[in-house]
Residue frames relative to the residue before (quaternion, step in Angstrom):
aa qw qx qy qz dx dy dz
X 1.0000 0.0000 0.0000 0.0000 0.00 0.00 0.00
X 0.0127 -0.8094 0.5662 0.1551 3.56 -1.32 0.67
X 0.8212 -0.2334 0.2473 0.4582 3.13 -1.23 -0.37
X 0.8241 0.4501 -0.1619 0.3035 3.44 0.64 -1.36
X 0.6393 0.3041 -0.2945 0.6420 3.39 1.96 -0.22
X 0.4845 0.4538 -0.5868 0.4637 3.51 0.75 0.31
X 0.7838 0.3702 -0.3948 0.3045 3.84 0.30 -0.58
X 0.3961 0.7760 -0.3841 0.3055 3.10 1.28 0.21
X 0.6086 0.6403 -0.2078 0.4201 3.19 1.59 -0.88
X 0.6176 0.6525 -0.2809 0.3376 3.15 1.16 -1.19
X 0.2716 -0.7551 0.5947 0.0493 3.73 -0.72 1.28
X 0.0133 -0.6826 0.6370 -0.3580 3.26 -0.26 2.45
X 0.0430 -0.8062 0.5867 -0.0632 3.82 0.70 1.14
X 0.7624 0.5562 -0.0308 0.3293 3.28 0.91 -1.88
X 0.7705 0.2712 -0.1231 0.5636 3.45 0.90 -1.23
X 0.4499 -0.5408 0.5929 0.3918 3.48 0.93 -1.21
X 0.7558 0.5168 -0.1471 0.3743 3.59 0.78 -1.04
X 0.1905 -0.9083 0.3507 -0.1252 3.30 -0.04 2.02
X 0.1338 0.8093 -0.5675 0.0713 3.81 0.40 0.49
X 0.1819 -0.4950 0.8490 0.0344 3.39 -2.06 0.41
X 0.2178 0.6933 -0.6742 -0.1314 2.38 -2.31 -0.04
X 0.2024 -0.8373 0.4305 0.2695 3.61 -0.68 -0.38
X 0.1706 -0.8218 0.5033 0.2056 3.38 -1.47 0.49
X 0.5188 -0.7142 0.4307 0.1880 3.29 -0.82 0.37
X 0.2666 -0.7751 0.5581 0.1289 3.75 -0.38 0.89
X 0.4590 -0.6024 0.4005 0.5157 4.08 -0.60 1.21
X 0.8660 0.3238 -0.3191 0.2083 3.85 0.18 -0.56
X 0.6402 -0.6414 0.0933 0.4124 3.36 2.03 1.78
X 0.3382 0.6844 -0.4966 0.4130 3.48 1.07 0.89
X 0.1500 -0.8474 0.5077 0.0404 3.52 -0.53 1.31
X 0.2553 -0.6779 0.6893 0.0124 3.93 -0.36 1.67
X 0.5474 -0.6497 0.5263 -0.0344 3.22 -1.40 1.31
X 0.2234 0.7505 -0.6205 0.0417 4.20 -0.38 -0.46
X 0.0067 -0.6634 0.7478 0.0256 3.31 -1.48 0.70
X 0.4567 -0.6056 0.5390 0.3661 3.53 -1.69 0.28
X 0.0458 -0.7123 0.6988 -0.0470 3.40 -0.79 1.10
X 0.5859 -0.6516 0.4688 -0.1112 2.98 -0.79 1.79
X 0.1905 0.7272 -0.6347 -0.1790 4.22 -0.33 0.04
X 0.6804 -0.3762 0.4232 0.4652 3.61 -1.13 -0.49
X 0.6752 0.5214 -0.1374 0.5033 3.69 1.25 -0.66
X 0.3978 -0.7327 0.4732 0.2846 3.45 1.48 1.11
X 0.8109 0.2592 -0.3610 0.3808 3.88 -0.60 -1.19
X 0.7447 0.4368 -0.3845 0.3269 3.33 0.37 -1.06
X 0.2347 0.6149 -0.6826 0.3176 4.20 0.82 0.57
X 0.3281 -0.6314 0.7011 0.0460 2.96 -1.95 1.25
X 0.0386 -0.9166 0.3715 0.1427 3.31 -0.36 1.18
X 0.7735 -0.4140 0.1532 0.4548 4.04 -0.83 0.80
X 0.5634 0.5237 -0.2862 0.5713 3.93 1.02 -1.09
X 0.6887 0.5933 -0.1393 0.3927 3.50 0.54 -1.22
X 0.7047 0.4414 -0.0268 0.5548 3.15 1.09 -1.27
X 0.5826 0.4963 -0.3221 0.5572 3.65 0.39 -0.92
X 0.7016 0.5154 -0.3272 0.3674 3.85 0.12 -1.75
X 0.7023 0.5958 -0.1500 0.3597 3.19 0.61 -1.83
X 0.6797 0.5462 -0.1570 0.4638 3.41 1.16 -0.88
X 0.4095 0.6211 -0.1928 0.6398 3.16 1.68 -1.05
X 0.8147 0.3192 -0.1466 0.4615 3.85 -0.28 -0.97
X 0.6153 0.3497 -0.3818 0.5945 3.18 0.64 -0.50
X 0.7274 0.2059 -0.4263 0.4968 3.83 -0.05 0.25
X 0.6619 -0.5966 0.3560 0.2815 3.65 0.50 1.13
X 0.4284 0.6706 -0.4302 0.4263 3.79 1.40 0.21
X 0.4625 -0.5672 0.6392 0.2362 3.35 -1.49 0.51
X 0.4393 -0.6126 0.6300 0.1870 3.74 -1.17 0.91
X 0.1192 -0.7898 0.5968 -0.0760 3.62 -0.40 0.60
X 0.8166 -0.0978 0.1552 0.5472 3.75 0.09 -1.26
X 0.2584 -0.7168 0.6472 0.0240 3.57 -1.29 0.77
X 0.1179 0.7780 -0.6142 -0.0594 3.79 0.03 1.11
X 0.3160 -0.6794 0.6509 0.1219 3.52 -1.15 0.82
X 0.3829 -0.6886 0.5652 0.2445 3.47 -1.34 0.56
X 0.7378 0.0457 0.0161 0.6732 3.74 1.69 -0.64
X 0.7293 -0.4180 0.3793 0.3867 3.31 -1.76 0.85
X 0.3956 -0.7354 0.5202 0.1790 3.69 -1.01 1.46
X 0.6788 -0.5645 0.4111 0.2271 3.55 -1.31 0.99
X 0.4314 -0.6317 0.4604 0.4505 3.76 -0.59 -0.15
X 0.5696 0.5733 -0.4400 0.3915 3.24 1.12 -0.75
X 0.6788 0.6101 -0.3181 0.2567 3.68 0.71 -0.93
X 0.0866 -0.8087 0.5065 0.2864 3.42 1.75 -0.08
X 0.0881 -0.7010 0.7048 0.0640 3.69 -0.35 1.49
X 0.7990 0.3989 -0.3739 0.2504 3.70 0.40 -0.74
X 0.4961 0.5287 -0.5689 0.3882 3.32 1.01 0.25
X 0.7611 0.4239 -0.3937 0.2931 3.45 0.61 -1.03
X 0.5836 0.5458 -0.4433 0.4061 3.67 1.11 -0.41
X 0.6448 0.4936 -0.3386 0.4753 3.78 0.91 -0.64
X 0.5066 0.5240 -0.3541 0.5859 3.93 0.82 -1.00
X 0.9605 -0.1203 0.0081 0.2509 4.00 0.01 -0.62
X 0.3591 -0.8769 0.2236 0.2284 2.52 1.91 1.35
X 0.2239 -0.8187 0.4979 -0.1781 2.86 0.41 2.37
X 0.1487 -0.7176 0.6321 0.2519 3.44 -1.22 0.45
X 0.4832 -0.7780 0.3855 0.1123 3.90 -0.75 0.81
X 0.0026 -0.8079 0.5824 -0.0907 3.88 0.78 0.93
X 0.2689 0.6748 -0.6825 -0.0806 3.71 -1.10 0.64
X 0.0525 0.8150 -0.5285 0.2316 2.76 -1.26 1.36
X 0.2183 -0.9038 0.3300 0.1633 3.71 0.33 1.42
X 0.6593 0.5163 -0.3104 0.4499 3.15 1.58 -0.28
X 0.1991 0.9170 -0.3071 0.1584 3.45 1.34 0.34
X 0.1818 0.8919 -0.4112 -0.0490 3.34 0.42 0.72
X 0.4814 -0.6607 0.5623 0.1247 4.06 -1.32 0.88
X 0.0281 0.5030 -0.8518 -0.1434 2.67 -2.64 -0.13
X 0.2955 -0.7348 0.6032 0.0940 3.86 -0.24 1.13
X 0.3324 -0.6463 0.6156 0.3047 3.46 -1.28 0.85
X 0.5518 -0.6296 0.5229 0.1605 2.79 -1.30 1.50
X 0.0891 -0.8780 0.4698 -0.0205 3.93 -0.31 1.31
X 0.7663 0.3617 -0.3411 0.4070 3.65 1.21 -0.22
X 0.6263 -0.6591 0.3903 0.1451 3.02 -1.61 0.80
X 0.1975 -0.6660 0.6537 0.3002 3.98 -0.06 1.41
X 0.6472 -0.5593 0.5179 0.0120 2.54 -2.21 0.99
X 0.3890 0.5815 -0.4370 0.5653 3.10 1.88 0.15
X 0.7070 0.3958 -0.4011 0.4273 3.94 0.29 -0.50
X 0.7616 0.4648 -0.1329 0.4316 3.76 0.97 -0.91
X 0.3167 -0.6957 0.5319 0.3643 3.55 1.52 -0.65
X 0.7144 -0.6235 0.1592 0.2749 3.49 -0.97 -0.31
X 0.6424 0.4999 -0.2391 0.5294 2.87 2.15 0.64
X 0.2429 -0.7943 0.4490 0.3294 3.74 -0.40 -0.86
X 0.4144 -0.7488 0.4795 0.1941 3.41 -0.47 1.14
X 0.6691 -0.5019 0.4108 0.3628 3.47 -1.44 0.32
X 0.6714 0.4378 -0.3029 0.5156 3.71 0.98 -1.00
X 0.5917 0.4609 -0.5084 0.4230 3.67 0.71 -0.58
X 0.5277 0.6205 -0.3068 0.4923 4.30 0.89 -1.10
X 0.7028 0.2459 -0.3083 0.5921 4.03 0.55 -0.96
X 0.5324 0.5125 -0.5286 0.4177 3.56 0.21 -0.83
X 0.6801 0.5583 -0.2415 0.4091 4.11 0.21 -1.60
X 0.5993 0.5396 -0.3287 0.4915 3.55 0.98 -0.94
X 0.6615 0.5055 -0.3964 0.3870 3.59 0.24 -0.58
X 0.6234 0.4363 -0.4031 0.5084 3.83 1.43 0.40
X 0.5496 0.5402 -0.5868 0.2486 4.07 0.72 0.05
X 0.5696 -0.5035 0.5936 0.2638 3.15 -1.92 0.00
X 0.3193 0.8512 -0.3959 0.1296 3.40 0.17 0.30
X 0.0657 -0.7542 0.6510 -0.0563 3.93 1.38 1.55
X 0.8650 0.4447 -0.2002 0.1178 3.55 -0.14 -0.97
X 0.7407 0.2405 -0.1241 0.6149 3.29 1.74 -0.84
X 0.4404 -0.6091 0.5668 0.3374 3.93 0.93 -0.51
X 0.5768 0.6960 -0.2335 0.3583 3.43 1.02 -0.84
X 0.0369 -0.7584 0.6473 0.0663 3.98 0.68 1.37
X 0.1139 0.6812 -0.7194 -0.0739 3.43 -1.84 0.04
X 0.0556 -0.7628 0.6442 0.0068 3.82 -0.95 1.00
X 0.2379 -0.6536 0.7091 -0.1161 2.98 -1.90 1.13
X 0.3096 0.7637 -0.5475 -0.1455 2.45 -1.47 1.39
X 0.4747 -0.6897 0.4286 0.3397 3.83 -1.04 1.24
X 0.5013 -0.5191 0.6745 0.1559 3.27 -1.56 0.51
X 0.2817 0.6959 -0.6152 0.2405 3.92 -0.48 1.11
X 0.8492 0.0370 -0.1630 0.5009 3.13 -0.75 1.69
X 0.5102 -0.3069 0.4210 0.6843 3.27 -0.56 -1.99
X 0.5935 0.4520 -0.5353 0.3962 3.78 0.37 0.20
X 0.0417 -0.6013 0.7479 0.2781 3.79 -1.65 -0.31
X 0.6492 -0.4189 0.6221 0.1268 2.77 -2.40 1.26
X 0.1421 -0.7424 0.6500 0.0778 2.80 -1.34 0.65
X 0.2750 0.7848 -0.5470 0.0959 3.62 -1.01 0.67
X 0.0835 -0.7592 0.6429 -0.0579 3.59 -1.97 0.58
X 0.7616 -0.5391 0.2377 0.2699 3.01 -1.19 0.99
X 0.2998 -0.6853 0.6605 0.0648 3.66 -0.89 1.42
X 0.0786 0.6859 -0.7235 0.0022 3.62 -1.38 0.38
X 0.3567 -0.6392 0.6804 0.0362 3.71 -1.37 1.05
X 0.5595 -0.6269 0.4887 0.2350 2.83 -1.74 0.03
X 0.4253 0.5062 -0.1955 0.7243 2.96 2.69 -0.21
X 0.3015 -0.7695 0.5483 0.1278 3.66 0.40 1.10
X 0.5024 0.7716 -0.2160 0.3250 3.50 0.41 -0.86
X 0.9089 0.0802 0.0124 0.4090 2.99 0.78 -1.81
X 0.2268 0.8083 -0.4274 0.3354 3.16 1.82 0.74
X 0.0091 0.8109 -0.5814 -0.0655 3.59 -1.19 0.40
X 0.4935 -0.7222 0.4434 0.1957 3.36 -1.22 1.41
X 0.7529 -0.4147 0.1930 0.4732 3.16 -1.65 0.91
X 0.7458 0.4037 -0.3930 0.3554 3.63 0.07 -0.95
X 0.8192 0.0484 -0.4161 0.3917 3.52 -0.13 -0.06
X 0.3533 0.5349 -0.6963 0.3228 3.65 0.51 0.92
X 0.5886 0.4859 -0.4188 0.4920 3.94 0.70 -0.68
X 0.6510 0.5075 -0.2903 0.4842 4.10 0.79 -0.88
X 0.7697 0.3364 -0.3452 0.4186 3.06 0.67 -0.39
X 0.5991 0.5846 -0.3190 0.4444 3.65 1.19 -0.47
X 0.7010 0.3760 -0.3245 0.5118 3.58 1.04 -0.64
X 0.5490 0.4870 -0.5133 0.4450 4.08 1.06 0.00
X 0.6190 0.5564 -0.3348 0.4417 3.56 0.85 -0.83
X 0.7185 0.3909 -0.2732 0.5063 3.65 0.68 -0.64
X 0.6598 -0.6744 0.2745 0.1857 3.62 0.96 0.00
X 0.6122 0.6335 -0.3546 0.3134 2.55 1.44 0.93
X 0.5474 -0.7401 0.2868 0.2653 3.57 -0.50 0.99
X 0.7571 -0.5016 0.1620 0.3860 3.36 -0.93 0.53
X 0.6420 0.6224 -0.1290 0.4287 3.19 1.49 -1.67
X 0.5129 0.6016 -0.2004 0.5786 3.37 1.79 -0.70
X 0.6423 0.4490 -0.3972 0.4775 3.82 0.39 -0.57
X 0.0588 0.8005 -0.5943 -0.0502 3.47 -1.51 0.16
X 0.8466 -0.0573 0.0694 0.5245 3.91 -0.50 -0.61
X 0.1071 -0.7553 0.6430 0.0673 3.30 -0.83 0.49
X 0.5235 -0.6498 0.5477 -0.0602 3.17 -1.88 1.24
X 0.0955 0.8535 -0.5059 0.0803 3.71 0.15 0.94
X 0.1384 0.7607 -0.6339 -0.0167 4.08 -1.02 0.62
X 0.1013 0.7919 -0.6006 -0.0437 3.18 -0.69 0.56
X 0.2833 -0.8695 0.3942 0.0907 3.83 0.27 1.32
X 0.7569 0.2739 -0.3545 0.4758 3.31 0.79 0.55
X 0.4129 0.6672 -0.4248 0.4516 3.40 1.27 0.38
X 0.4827 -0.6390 0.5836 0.1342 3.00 -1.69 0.80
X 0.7807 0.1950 -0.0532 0.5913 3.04 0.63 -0.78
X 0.0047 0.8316 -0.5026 -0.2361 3.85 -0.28 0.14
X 0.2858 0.6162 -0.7006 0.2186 4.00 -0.59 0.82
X 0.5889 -0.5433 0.5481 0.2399 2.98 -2.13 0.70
X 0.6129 -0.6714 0.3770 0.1774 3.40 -1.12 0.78
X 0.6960 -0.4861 0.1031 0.5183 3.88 -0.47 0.45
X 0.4652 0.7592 -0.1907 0.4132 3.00 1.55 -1.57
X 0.7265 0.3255 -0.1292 0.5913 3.81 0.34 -1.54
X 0.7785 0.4030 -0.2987 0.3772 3.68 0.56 -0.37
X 0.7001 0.4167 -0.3390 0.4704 3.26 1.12 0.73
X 0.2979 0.6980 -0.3742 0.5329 2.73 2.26 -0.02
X 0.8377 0.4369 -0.0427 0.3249 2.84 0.00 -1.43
X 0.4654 0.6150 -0.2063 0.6021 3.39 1.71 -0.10
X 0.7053 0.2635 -0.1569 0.6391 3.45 1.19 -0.81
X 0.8212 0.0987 -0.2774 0.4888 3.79 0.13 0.15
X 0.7599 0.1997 -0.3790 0.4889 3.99 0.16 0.03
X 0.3165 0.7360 -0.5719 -0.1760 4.21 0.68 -0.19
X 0.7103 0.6080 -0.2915 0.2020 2.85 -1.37 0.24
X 0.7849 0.4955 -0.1317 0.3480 2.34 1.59 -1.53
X 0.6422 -0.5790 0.2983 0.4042 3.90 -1.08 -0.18
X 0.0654 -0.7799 0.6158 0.0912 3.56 -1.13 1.60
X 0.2774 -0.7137 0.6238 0.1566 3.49 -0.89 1.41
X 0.1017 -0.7607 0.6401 0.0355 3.45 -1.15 1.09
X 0.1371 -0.8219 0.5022 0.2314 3.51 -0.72 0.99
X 0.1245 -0.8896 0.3751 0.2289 3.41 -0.77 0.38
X 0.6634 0.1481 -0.1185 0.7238 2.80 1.59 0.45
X 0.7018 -0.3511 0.4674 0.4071 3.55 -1.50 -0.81
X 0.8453 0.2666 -0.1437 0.4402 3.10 0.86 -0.46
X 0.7310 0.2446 -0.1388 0.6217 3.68 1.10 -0.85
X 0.0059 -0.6311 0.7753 -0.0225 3.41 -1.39 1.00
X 0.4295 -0.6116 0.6504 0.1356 2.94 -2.20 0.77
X 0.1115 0.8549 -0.4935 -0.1145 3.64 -0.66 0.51
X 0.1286 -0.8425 0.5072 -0.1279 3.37 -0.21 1.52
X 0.5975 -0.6290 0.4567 0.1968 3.80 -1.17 1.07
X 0.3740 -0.7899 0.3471 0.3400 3.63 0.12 0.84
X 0.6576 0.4917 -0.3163 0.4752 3.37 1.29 0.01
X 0.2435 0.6202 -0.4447 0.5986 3.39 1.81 0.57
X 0.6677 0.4463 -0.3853 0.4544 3.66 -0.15 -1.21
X 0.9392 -0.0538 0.0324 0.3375 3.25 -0.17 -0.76
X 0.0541 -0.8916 0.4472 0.0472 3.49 0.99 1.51
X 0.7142 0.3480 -0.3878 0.4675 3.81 0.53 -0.29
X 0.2602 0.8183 -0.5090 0.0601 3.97 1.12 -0.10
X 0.7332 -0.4586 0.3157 0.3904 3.82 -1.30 0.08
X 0.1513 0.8060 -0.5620 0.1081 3.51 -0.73 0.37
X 0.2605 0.6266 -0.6914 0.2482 3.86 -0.49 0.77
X 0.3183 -0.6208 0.7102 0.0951 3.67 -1.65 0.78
X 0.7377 0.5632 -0.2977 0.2235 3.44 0.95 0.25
X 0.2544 0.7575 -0.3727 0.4718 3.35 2.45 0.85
X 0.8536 -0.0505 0.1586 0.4936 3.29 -0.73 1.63
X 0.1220 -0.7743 0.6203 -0.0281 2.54 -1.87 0.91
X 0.1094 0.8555 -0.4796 0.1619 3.33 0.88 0.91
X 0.7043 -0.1967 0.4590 0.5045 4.17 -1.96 -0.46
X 0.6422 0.5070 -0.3616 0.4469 3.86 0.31 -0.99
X 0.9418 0.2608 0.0165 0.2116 2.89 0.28 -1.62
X 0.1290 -0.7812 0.4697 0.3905 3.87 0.89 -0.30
């Protein structure tokens, strides 16, 4: 993999303006990130952001951050290089082998259980709330796996669901490819995905089915365009290659 079909992935409807990158884990495991863009400008998940997050969520140590071009200000690079004392490689001719991170559906059958979700929880980051949540996306015949990231920059932390969304755009899969998602969140009263994930999710799975467990025994399953029936929508953001 390089630079130039990894950025291909990157979902930039709005600006036009596609980036990747990768990071390196100290024991040479390489974690993808793309900018993935929502309709809701703030809530864009950016590539530096992504890549790391992915990294952690497979219990790996960030280590190195190659870039293919000089990073934006928006991309706060120095928080993330200070937060995890990143080394900085740019290099367009960079070339990979991504750990492979989703799960064929031969090992899982075609659903996910509740114990497989707690079992998954035992990978979030969670210094700040205690507060595990796992996700998993349907992509292809495989499912993504993902769970809740927290920083010392609260702010920029992202929950299981679009840490799984963001891991399965980076790996290349297309929209039409995505399907149901899998939520647990074992100390929650109530399990549902927050606003944030529900407009996510509005913009890359709509329609589609989100299984919520609340327990071991009783789940809720609700149409992701249920979650959030009055949510944002305008075709008139930018005009860019992405976007007509």
């Amino acid at each position: 993999m390089d630079f130039q079909k990894l950025t291909q992935f990157s979902y930039a409807p709005y600006s036009g303006k596609r980036q990747a990158c990768v990071v390196a884990s100290d024991t040479g495991a390489y974690y993808p990130g793309v900018r993935i863009e929502n309709i809701s400008f703030p809530l864009t998940i950016g590539r530096i952001q992504a890549a790391v997050f992915s990294c952690l969520a497979d219990q790996e140590t960030p280590k190195t951050l190659y870039l293919p071009d000089q990073a934006d200000t928006g991309e706060l690079l120095s928080f993330w290089q200070s937060a995890f004392d990143l080394k900085v490689i740019t290099d367009p001719d960079f070339t990979f082998e991504s750990k492979s991170l989703a799960v064929p559906k031969s090992e899982t059958g075609q659903s996910i259980t509740y114990s497989y979700l707690i079992e998954l929880c035992g990978k979030a980051v969670i210094p700040n709330s205690s507060f595990p949540v796992a996700a998993m996306l349907e992509a292809g015949e495989y499912f993504m796996p993902g769970v809740n990231m927290e920083t010392s920059a609260w702010e920029l932390g992202l929950c299981a669901e679009r840490i799984a969304l963001s891991r399965a755009i980076a790996a290349g899969f297309s929209q039409h490819e995505l399907g149901k998602m899998f939520i647990a969140a074992p100390k929650g009263d109530y399990v549902s995905p927050c606003g944030a994930c529900r407009q996510l999710l509005m913009e890359h799975i709509p329609a589609k089915p989100v299984i919520l467990f609340q327990n071991a025994t009783e789940t809720l399953t609700i149409a992701s365009d249920h979650l959030m029936p009055y949510h944002f929508a305008t075709d008139k953001l930018g005009s860019t290659p992405d976007k007509p």
